[in-house]
N, C-alpha and C positions, 0 to 999 in steps of 0.2 A: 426468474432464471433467464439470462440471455449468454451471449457471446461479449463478452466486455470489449471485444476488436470491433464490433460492429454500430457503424453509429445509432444507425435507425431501430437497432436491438434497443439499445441503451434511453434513445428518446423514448422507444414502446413501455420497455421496462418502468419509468418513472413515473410515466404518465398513468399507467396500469396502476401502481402503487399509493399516486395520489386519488384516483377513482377509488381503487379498493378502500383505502384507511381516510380519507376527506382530506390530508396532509403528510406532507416530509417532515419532521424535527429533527430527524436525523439521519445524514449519510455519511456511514460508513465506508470507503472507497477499500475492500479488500482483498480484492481481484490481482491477480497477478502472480507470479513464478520466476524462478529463474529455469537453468538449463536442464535438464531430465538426467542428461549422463554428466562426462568430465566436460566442462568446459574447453572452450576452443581459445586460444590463444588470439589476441586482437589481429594478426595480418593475417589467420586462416579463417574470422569468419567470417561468411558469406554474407551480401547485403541484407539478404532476406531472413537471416536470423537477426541481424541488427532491427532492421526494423518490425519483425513480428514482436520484441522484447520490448519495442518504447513503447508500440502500441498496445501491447497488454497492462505492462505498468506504468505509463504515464500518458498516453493521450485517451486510455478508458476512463483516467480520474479527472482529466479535466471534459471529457465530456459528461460525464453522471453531475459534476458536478455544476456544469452550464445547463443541465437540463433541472436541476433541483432548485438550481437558487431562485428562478423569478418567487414559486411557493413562497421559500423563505424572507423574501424580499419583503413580499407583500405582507406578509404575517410581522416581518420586524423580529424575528425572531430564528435561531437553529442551528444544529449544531453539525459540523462536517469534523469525520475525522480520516485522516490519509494515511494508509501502511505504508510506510517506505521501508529501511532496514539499515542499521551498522552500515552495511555499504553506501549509503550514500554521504559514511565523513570518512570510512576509510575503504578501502578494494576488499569485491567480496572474497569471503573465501572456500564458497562452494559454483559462482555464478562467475558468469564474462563479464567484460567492459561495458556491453550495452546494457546489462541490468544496474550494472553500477552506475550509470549516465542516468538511468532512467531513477533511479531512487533519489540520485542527486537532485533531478529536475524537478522530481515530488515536492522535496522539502521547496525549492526557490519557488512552488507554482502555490503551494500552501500558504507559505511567508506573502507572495502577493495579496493572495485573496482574502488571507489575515486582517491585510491594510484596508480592502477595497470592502469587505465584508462588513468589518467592525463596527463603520456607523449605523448598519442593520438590525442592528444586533445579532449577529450570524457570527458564529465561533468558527475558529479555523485551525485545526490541531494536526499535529501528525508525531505518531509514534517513527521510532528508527530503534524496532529490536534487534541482536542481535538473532544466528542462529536460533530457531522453534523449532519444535518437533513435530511438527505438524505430520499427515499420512505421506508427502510428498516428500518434505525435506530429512522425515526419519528411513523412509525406503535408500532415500540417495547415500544416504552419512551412510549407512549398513555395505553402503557398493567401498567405502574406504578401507583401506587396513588398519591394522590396529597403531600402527606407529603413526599415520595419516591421520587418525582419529586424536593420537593424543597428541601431537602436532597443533591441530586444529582447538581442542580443549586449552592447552599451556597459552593461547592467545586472548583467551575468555579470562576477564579477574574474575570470577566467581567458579570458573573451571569445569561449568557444564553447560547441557542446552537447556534452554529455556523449554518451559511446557505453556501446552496454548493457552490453559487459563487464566496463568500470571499476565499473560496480552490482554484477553477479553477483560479482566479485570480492572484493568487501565480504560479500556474503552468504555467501557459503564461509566465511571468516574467519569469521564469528559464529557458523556454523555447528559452527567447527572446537574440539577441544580448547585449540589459543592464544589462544581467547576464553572461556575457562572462568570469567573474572571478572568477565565484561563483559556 
């Protein structure tokens, strides 16, 4: 457990991990949020919510994940997967700009490491769900009205939120030998 903002958290963390278990095969980078209440419109928010947002969801992944690869390097082997979200191919529509920047940046930092990884044999994936229901983003959706909820539903083709299992589920898969190529 660390503070995903924190770099020297995040080196302890891995390092800690690789002590406890002898190795990494797998990081999962799922750290991250967007805003608590209503979002703020791009020219009212403040610098320091822009930048508390990149660095929970995008500069925590690429640090966990500069701290895990030498392991995997050496091993020639492992598998990284990255939460990002729907927002980062369209604007969210519970979160600001800067999380939408920041999900974006996921996917382009993923696709890199994809390329730089590959000859490792080190997988590089990343999910982009849409709304989940996770304890955080079911409290927020409940702060909407009903016309805002189904507003937000009629934007979904399957026309509801997703539950967290149907995620984890995916991430086993990518985790797992059946996704050896992927």
């Amino acid at each position: 457990v660390c503070d995903a903002r924190d770099r020297a958290a995040i080196e302890r963390c891995v390092a800690d991990a690789e002590r406890r278990h002898g190795r990494i095969d797998l990081l999962v980078n799922n750290a991250g949020g967007g805003t608590t209440g209503r979002p703020l419109e791009a020219d009212e928010m403040p610098d320091a919510e822009w930048v508390d947002m990149i660095d929970l969801n995008l500069t925590s992944v690429y640090r966990f994940c500069r701290a895990a690869i030498p392991g995997m390097k050496a091993r020639r082997s492992g598998s990284i997967v990255n939460m990002a979200s729907v927002a980062a191919h369209v604007a969210s529509n519970l979160s600001n700009v800067a999380y939408t920047a920041a999900k974006t940046g996921m996917v382009g930092l993923s696709r890199h490491l994809a390329k730089e990884l590959g000859p490792f044999g080190i997988r590089v994936n990343t999910l982009a769900p849409g709304i989940v229901a996770s304890e955080r983003v079911a409290t927020k959706y409940a702060t909407y009205s009903e016309a805002e909820q189904a507003g937000i539903l009629s934007r979904i083709p399957l026309g509801r939120i997703g539950r967290v299992d149907e995620i984890a589920s995916v991430v086993v898969f990518l985790a797992s030998e059946g996704a050896s190529y992927i």
